[in-house]
Each structure stands twice: as structure tokens, then as C-alpha cells.
N, C-alpha and C positions, 0 to 999 in steps of 0.2 A: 503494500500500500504506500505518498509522494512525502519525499523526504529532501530536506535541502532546500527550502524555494529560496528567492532571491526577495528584495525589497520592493517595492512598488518603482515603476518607472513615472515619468512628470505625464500630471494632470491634464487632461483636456474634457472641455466639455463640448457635447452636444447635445444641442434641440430637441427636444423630449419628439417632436414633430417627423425628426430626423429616424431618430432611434426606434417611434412607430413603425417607420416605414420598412427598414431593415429589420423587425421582430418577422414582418409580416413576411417579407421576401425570404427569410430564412427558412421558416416555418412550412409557406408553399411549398419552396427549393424540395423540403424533409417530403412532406406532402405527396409531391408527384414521383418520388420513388430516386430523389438526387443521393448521391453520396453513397454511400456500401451498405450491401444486404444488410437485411434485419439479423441482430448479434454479432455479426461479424467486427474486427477489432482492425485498428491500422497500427504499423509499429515504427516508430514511436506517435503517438498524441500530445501536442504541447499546447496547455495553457498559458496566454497571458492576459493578466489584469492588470487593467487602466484605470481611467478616472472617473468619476459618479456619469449618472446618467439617468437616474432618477429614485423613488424611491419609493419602502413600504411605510405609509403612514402609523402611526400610531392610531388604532381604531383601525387596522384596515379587516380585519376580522367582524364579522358580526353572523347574526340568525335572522331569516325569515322565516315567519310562521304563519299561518293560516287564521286570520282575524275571527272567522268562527269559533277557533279554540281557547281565547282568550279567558273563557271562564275555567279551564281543565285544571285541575287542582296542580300540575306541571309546573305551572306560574305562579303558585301560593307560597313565598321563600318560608313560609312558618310551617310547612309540610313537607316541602322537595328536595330535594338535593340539585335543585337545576345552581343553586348558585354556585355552587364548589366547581360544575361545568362550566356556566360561565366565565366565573373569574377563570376556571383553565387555561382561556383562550384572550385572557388582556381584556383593555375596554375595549368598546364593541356599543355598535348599535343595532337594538330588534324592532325587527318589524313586523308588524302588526298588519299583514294584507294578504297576499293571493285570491285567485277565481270567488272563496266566499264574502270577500268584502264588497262584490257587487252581485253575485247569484243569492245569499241568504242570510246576511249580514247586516242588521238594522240596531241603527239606536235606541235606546229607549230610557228617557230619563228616570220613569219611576215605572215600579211595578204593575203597577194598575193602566198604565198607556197601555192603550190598542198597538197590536203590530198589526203589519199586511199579512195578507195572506201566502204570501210568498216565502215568508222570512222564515228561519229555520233556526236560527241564532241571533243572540243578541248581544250588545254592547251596552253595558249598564254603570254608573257611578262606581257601584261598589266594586265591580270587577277590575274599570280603571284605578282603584285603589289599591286592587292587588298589584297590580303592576307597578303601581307608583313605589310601592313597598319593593318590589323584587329590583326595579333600578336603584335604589336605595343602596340595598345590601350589596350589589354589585358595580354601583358606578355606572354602570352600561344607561346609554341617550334609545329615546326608544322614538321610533316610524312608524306611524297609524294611518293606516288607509280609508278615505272615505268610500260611503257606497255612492257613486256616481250613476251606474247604468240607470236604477231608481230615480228617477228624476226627483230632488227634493232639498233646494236648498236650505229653506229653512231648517230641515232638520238636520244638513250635515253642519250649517253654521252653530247651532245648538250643540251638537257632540264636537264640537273644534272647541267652544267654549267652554262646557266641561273639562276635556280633556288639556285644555291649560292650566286652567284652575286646581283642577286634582294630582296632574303630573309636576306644572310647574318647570323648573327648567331641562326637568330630564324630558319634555319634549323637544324634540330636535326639529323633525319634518312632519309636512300631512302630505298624503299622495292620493289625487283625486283619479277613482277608478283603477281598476286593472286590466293591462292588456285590452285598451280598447279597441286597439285595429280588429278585433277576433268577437264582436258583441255580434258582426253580422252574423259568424257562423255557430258560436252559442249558445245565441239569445234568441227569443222567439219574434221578436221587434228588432228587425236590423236599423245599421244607425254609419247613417257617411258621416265622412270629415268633420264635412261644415256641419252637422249637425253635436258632431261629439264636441268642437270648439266652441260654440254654444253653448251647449248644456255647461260644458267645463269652466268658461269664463263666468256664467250666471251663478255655477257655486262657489268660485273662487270670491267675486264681489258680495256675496250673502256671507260667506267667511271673515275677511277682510272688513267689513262693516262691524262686526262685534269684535274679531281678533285680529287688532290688526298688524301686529309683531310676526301673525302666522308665515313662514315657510313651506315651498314649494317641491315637489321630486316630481320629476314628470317624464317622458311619461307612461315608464312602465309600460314600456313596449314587449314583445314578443317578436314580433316581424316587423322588419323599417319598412313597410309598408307605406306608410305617411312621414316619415323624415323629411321630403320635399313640401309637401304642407304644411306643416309644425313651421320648418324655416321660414316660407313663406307667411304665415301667419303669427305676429306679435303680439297678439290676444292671449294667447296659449306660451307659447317661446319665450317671451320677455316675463314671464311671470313667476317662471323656475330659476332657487336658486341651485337645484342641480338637476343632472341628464339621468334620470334611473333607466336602468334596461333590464331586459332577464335573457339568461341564457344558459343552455343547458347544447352539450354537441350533440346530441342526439334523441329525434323524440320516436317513440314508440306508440302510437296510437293504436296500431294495428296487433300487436301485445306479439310481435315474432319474434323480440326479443333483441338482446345486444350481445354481440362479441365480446369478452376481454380484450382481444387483439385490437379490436378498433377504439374500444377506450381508451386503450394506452398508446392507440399509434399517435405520429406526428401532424398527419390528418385531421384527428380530434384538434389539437393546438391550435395548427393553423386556419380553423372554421373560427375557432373563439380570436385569433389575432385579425382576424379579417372582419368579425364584427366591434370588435373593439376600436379598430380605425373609423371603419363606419358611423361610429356613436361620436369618434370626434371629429369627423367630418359636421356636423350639427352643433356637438357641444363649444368646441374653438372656435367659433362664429358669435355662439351665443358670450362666450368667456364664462362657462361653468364648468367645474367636475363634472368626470362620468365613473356612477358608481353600476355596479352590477349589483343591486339589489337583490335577486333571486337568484340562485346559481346555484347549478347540481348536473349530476350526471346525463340521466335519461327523462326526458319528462313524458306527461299524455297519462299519468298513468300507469305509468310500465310497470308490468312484474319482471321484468330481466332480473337475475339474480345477480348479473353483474355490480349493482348499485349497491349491495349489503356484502360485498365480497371483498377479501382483502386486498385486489386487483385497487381498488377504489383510493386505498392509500396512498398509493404510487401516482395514484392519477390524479388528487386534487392536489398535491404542491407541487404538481410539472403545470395543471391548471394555473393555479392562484398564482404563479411567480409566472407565466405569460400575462396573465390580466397586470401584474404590477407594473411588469419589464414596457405594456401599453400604454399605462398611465391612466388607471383606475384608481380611484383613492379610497375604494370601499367595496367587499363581497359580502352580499348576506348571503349566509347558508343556509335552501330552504330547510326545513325542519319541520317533520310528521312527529313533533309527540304523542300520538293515538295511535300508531302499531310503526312493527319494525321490519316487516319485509319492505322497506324502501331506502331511498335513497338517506333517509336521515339518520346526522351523527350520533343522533341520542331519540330513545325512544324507551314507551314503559318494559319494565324488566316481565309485569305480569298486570295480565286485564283487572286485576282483584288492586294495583298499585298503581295507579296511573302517577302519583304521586314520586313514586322512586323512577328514575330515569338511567337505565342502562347504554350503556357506549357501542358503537360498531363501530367496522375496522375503518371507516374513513375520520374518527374524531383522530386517531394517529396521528395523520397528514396533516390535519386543523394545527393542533398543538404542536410540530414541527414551523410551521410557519407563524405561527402566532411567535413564537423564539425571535424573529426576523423582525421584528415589528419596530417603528423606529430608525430602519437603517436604510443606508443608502446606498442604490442598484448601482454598483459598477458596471465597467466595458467590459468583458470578456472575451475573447477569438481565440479560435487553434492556429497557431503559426507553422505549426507541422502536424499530418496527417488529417484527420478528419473526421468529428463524432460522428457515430453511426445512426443512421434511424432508432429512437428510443430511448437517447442518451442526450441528456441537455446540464449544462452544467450555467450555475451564477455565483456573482461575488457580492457580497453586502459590505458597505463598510456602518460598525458599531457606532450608536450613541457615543460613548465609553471610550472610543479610539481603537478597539478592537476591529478583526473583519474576522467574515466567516466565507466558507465557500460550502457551494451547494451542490452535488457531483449525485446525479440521478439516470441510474439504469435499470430500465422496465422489462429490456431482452433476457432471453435466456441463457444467455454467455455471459461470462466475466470481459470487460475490458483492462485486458493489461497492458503494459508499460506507457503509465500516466506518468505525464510531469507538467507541471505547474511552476510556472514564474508569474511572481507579482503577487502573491497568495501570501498568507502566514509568514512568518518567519521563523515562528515558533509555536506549536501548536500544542494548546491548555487542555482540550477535550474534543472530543468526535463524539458526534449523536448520530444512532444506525436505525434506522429504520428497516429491515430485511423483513420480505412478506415471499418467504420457500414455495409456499402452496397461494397459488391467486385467487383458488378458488376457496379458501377456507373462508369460514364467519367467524372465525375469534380474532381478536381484536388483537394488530401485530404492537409489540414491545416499543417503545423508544430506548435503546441500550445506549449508555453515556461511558464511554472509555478517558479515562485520564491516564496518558502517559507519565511514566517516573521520573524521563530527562526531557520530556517535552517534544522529541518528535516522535514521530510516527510512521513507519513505515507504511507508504501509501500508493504503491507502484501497480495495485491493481485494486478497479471499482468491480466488486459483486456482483453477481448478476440481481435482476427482482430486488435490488436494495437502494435507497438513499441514505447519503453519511451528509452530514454538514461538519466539516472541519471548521474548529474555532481558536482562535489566538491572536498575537499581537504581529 
């Protein structure tokens, strides 16, 4: 395993704009089948690392959840254990939305309010008070989605004002509607542009008139379907202070399932680098973040077992550190607290507990990068040889003056004779993430090695394993 590196070489920066555009041409490059079979090794591989190039924020971790759920005793920190997960993962903002905050998700200030007939759940005071209790005990800023498809301003102005009032400043954002390019195919009432900008602007102003401190995330798209609208449209565009999007590389509607191979290929990466430019083709126009809101493996509904497999480790920090290396300043991680054949990092241990919250093999991956959190993306390139499809390597440099590097290989071969210049000088600890079987559901180890003299021999990366080298 890489022993000996050399000192960092002089500093350069480049254009976060810049660095977009090279994640994504790299990515394709991987994509269309560039550079040596899958597993295959080139001899020698040489790392060198440069100068920043962007970075993972502090907060850049978070959860979304299903605003139906909001009352699941999950959220109740005087019953759960969600908080000891949370804090696992740093601060972080949850949110409070998906599909039910516009299919069956209504406010309702007191108990005795009428709901519609549609509504299947509710959003009530006291539940917003659990929540205000569980950002409390964790720190974590919390995203509520109103119900938009519903047409009704006055009552999403009504629960915006509640939920100031009871949250206070652990409100961060509100996000009007979900996924509304997709209400045509839905909803029983389809609904154009011009009409969702309407609808959007009339509860944005109903909002704004009682709360008028309130923040925007918009617009939780699915498909850039209307990207060219949005821009066009100032009504809507000028009124967020950030770009939310959701993404996931692969939907399964049709339930035939997902490959491991293709989760973990380079392909998967670059669909996610190629909509992440896409979102700031709109957001760098508008001058906001683009955060990924919703992001997970497989959506539609999928039963692919892929999604609860230890494959999924490997897959969401080659994810999460392409969304970074983009220039996303925020991932919420959908999350099914009501069962666990899916894609979420935590879910009940047993139907009798919804309260206790058991981990699957992707909270791993989570807590690998949450470590990262804080620091700043360096350059990275091979000056000799050439990572193979399924091997992506990054350099963070530390708060603290430390760096770390991130050396991930998903093939089934080992890649030997690695060397690195520009890395560590001297290396404190290695954290492994090794997932032997992809197909297992137990939740793979994070192993921490402290060297005696402080290197490491490191002339060859694992196969199915991430190491992050750490030191000065």
C-alpha cells in the first residue's frame, strides 16, 4: 500500500465553472468505455495533487424524508435514537417533503379542522414541535415543503407561519410543491408551466405577506423539463434563494430491477455530473447554490435489492464527492423511516419499534464523507498510467491544515503499484471501508489503522474497498 509522497507543488486555482466542465468530460470519457477494461491495472499509476478547487461544505450532508411521516415517533428525540444518527453524520439539514407533500399532505392547525378528502396525512403544531425538539438536540436546520399541487394559499401561508413561530431559527427553507414538471402525469388534473408559475407565485405572495423573512428552494425538479421556463420566467426564478433538484441515476418504475455493475459503473457518475452542470447552467445565471435535495440510488419505487446492499457503500461516496467535485453545496439523503427494503440509510429495526432506527450498508458511505466535511477539493490527475473504469481517486485539504486523500475501487481487482505525489507527507490514520461480498445487507465496518512510524505502506488499492489516507 503508497509510501514516501513528496510535498504539495505551488497552488493554482481554477473556476469552479472550469472544473464543472472537466468532472463532466472525464466522467463521459469513463462512461463511453475510455481508458482500460473494467479491473484491469496500468503499471505504474501516478498521483499528483494540486491546488483547491472547490469544496465540501460544512452541512453538506443532510436527510430527506417524506413530509407524510412527520408525525412517526422516528422524529420524537425523547423516544429515538435518530439523534445519535444524526449527529453521526455532522450538521445537516432535513427535509421535510417528497411526492406526499403534494398527493396527501395537509395542514391542519387544530384538531377539530376539517381536512379534504384527499388528504391522508397531516401536518399539525404539535408534531412541528417534535421537530423543533429533535433540531434542538441535534443542531440540524430543517426544509418543509409546502403542499402546492392543492391549490391553497391561505393555508400554506398559515402552516409557513406556524412553522416559524414553533421552529424559529432552525427553519432554514420552505419548498413550494414537489416535482412539479411530473403533476401532468400523477395527478388527475394536469397542470402547464404557466399554470404551475401561477399557482407558485400566488402562494409564494400569500406566504410573504405574513412571513416575510420566509426562504425559497425551488424547484425541486425531477426532469429539467422547464429549466428554459423557470429562466425565462422571474416570477418563479428571482424568488429562490437556492436551485433544489432531485436525483437518483436510475429509476425503476417498471420494478426489472438494477444491476450492481451499473450502480457502481462510471456511467452512473457521469448521468449525475451531467445533470449537475445542467442545474448550473440555471443556477449561475440566477447567482444561487444548487443543492440536490433528494438523492438516492434507484427511484419509482424500486424493489432492486441493489439499494439495501453493501454495493450501495461504494456507490454513495464515489456519488456524493462527484456532486461536491460539481459544486453542490448540499445532499439530502432520501430516507424511508417506515421499512427497510429500500434505499434508506436508516430505517425501523422492527414494525413493533418504529421508534428504534437500525442502519444499512449505505449509512457507511454517509459517515465516510461526512469525515470530509469542511475541507477543501483539490486538483488531482494521473501523470503516469491511467485509473481504470471504477477507480476515482480525491484530495481534500483539512480545516486543521491536514489533507486527506480518497482512493476508491469498486472492480474486482486490486490496483497495484500506486504512487502519489502531492498527498500526505506523513500519514496519522487510514479509514477502510472494504465491502468483500456487494451483495451482503450487513452493514460494512469503517476500520481506522494508525501507523507506529507514521507511514504506510500503500502500493496497492483493494479491490471493493475505499481507504481515505489522513495526515499532514
Amino acid at each position: 500500500m503508497v509510501a514516501g509522497c513528496t510535498g504539495f507543488s505551488t497552488i493554482r486555482l481554477y473556476p469552479s465553472a472550469m472544473v464543472r466542465r472537466i468532472v463532466v468530460m472525464l466522467l463521459l470519457a469513463a462512461s463511453m468505455g475510455a481508458g482500460l477494461p473494467a479491473g484491469a491495472t496500468s503499471s505504474p499509476i501516478t498521483l499528483d495533487v494540486r491546488g483547491p478547487v472547490g469544496a465540501i461544505p460544512e452541512g453538506f450532508l443532510g436527510l430527506s424524508v417524506e413530509a407524510s411521516t412527520m408525525g412517526s415517533a422516528a422524529f420524537d428525540p425523547s423516544v429515538s435514537n435518530m439523534v445519535d444518527e444524526m449527529l453521526a453524520l455532522g450538521p445537516g439539514v432535513v427535509t421535510f417533503a417528497g411526492s406526499s407533500a403534494d398527493r396527501s399532505t395537509v395542514w391542519q392547525r387544530k384538531p377539530d379542522d376539517p381536512i379534504p378528502a384527499w388528504a391522508t396525512a397531516t401536518i399539525t403544531p404539535d408534531k412541528l414541535r417534535t421537530v423543533a425538539a429533535l433540531a434542538t438536540a441535534t443542531g440540524w436546520k430543517v426544509d418543509l415543503a409546502i403542499n402546492l399541487y392543492h391549490d391553497d394559499p391561505a393555508r400554506a401561508a398559515d402552516e409557513v407561519v406556524a412553522a416559524t413561530k414553533i421552529l424559529g431559527p432552525s427553519l432554514r427553507n420552505v419548498h413550494l410543491g414537489n416535482e412539479p414538471e411530473l403533476y401532468t402525469y400523477m395527478y388527475r388534473n394536469p397542470m402547464s408551466f404557466e399554470q404551475y408559475a401561477q399557482r407558485w407565485s400566488a402562494v409564494r405572495r400569500a406566504i410573504l405577506a405574513r412571513s416575510r423573512g420566509t426562504r425559497f428552494t425551488g424547484p425541486d425538479s425531477y426532469l429539467p423539463a422547464w429549466y428554459d421556463q423557470l429562466l425565462a420566467t422571474p416570477r418563479v426564478s428571482a424568488g429562490l434563494s437556492e436551485f433544489g433538484d432531485h436525483f437518483y441515476p436510475f429509476s425503476d418504475c417498471g420494478k426489472k430491477g438494477v444491476r450492481i455493475s451499473a450502480l457502481l459503473s462510471d456511467r452512473s457518475l457521469a448521468r449525475e455530473a451531467a445533470a449537475i452542470a445542467n442545474d448550473h447552467s440555471l443556477a449561475d445565471v440566477l447567482g444561487i447554490p444548487v443543492a440536490l435535495d433528494e438523492f438516492n440510488s434507484v427511484s419509482c419505487g424500486s424493489t432492486a435489492p441493489v439499494q439495501w446492499q453493501a454495493a450501495s457503500a461504494l456507490w454513495v461516496v464515489r456519488a456524493l464527492l462527484t456532486a461536491a467535485s460539481g459544486g453542490v453545496v448540499r445532499v439530502g439523503i432520501q430516507t424511508n423511516v417506515l421499512r427497510c427494503q429500500t434505499y434508506s440509510p436508516l430505517c425501523p429495526s422492527d414494525s413493533q419499534t418504529p421508534q428504534l432506527l437500525s442502519r444499512t450498508p449505505i449509512m457507511s458511505g454517509l459517515q465516510l464523507v461526512a469525515g470530509l466535511e469542511g475541507g477543501r477539493l483539490l486538483r488531482i490527475r494521473t501523470t503516469t498510467g491511467a485509473l481504470p473504469p471504477g477507480v476515482s481517486a480525491w484530495a481534500i485539504g483539512m480545516p486543521g491544515g491536514g489533507r486527506r486523500l480518497v482512493l476508491a475501487n469498486t472492480t474486482a481487482t486490486d490496483i497495484a503499484d500506486l504512487r502519489i505525489t502531492g498527498g500526505p507527507t506523513r500519514v496519522t490514520s487510514m479509514t477502510t471501508l472494504a465491502v468483500p461480498d456487494l451483495e451482503a445487507t450487513t452493514v460494512p465496518d469503517l476500520v481506522v489503522t494508525i501507523p507506529s512510524d507514521g507511514i504506510l505502506d500503500h502500493s496497492k488499492l483493494p479491490a471493493q474497498t475505499i481507504e481515505v489516507l489522513s495526515g499532514q
